[in-house]
C-alpha positions in Angstrom: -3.4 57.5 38.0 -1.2 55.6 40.3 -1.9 51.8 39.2 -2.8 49.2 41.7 -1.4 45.5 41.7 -3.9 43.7 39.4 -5.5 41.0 40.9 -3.7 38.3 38.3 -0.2 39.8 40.5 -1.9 39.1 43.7 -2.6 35.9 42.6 1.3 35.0 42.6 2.1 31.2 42.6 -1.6 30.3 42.4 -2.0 30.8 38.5 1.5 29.3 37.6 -0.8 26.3 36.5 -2.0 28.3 33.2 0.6 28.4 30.9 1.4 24.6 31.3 -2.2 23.6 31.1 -2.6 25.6 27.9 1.3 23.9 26.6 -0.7 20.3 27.0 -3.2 21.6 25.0 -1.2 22.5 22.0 1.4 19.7 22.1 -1.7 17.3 22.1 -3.5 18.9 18.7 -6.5 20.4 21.1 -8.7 22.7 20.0 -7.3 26.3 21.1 -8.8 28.7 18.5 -12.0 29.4 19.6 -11.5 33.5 20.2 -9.0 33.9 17.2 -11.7 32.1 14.7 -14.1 34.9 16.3 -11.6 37.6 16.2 -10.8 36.6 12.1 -14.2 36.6 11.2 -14.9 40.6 12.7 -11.8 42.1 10.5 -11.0 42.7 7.2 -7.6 41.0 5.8 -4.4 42.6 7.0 -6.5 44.1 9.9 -4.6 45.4 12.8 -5.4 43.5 16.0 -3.8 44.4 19.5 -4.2 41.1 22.0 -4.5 42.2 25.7 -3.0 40.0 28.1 -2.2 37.7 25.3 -0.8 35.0 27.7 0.8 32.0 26.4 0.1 34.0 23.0 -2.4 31.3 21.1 -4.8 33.8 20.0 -2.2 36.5 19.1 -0.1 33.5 17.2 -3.2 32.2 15.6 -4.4 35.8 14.0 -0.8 36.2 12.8 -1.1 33.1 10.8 -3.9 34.3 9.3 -2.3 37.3 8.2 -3.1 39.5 10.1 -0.2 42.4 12.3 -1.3 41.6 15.9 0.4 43.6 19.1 0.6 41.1 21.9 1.1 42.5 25.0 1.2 40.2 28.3 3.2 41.6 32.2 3.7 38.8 33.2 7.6 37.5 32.9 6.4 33.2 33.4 3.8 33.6 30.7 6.3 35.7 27.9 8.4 33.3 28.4 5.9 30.3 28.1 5.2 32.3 24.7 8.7 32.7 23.4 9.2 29.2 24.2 6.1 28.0 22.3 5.7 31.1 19.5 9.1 31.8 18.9 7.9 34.5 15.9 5.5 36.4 18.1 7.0 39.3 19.7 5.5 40.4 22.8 5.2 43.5 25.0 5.6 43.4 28.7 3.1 46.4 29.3 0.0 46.2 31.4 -3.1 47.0 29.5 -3.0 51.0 31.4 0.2 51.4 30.4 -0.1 50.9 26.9 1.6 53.3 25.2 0.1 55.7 22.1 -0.3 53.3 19.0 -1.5 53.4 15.8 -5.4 52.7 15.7 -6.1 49.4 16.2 -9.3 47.5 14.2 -9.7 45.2 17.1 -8.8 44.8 20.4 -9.1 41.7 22.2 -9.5 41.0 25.6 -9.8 37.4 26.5 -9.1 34.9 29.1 -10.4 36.5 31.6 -8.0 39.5 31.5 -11.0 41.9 32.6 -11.6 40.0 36.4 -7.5 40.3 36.7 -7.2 44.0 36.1 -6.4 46.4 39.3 -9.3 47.1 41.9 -11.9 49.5 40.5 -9.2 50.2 37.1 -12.0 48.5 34.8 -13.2 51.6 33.7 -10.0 53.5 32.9 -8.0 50.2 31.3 -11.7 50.4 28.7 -11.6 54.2 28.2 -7.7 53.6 27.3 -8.4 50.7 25.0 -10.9 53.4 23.5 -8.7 55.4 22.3 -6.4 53.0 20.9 -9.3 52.1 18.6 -9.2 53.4 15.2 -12.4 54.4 13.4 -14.8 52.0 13.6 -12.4 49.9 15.7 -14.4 47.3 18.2 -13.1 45.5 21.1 -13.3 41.7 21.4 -13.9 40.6 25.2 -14.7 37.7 27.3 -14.8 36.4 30.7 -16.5 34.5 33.4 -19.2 36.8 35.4 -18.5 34.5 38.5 -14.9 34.5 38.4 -12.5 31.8 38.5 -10.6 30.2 41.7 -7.5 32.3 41.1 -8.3 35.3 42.9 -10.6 36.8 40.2 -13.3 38.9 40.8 -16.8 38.6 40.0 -18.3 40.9 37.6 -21.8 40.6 37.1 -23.2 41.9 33.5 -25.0 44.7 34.5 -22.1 45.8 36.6 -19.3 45.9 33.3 -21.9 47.2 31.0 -22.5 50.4 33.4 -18.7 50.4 33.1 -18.3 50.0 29.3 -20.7 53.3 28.7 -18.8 55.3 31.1 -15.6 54.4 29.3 -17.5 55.8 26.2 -18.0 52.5 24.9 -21.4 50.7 23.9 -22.5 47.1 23.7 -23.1 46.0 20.2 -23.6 42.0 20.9 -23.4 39.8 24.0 -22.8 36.0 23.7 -22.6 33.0 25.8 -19.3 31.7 23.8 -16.8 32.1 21.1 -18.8 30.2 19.0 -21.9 32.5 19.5 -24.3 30.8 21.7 -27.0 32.4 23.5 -26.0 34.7 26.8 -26.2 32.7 30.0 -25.3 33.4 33.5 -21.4 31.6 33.5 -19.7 33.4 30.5 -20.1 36.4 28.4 -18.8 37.5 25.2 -19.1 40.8 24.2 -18.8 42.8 21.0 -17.9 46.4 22.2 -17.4 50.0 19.6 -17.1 53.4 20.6 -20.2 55.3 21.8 -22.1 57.3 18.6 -19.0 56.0 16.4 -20.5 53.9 13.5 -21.1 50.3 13.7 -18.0 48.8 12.2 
């Protein structure tokens, strides 16, 4: 399929704010571990984990430190560069999540930040089928984002609306949350547990 500009792209100048925002964060010891703690705690040791729009690459960094081999992946030039500067170790590809190429089965794949109300217009449901089959057997996908969008030219996506796209991509919904740390769902933020439809539960 011809891929549209994501949203994120369209966005331009208006999300240069990010990467420094996240910088602060880490320079001043915050708390930035939230998803990877998540992400650690749903693989075995050594797992292989492939980070989606990995950004500034804290979550990637942070499951490499716990061992694991973790595939970062993040298009935009600003932000690799923000992660080279801050994660000199973490190598990171410049693809766009539908233009992954064919790797090796991946035991999680993670996409948080909001990377799902940044992809291309109506390219939800192909970037999800793709991650599919990236996933190796009983591979689940990590995901999380705001359902009302953000002021940086995201979209909303209500729940029903990503879950109707989730089964046509051959994917099922194991467990919806309302944060990292596993609160109950609520209307702002969701967190969800995805695997591939009648695989077995990981």
């Amino acid at each position: 399929m011809t891929r549209p500009p994501t949203r994120w792209e369209l966005a331009g100048e208006r999300n240069r704010g990010y990467a420094e925002s996240f910088a602060t964060r880490v320079a001043d010891g915050s708390d930035i571990d939230g998803e990877a703690r998540l992400a650690d705690a749903m693989v075995p040791r050594g797992a292989r984990i492939l980070d989606v729009g990995s950004g500034m690459g804290r979550v990637a960094a942070a499951l490499a430190a716990r061992g694991h081999e973790v595939v970062a992946t993040e298009p935009d030039a600003a932000l690799r560069e923000q992660s080279r500067a801050t994660y000199a170790d973490l190598d990171v590809l410049p693809h766009q999540a539908l233009d992954l190429p064919e790797l090796p089965g991946f035991d999680l794949v993670l996409l948080v930040g909001n990377v799902l109300i940044y992809l291309g217009q109506d390219t939800e449901r192909h970037v999800l089928a793709h991650l599919r089959s990236l996933l190796a057997p009983g591979g689940r996908v990590l995901a999380g984002f705001h359902l009302h969008g953000t002021r940086q030219g995201s979209r909303v996506y209500p729940a029903d609306e990503f879950v109707a796209d989730v089964e046509a991509a051959g994917l099922r919904v194991d467990w919806r949350f309302g944060s990292y740390e596993l609160h109950p769902p609520n209307d702002e933020y969701a967190v969800w547990v995805l695997s591939a439809a009648g695989g077995e539960p990981a």
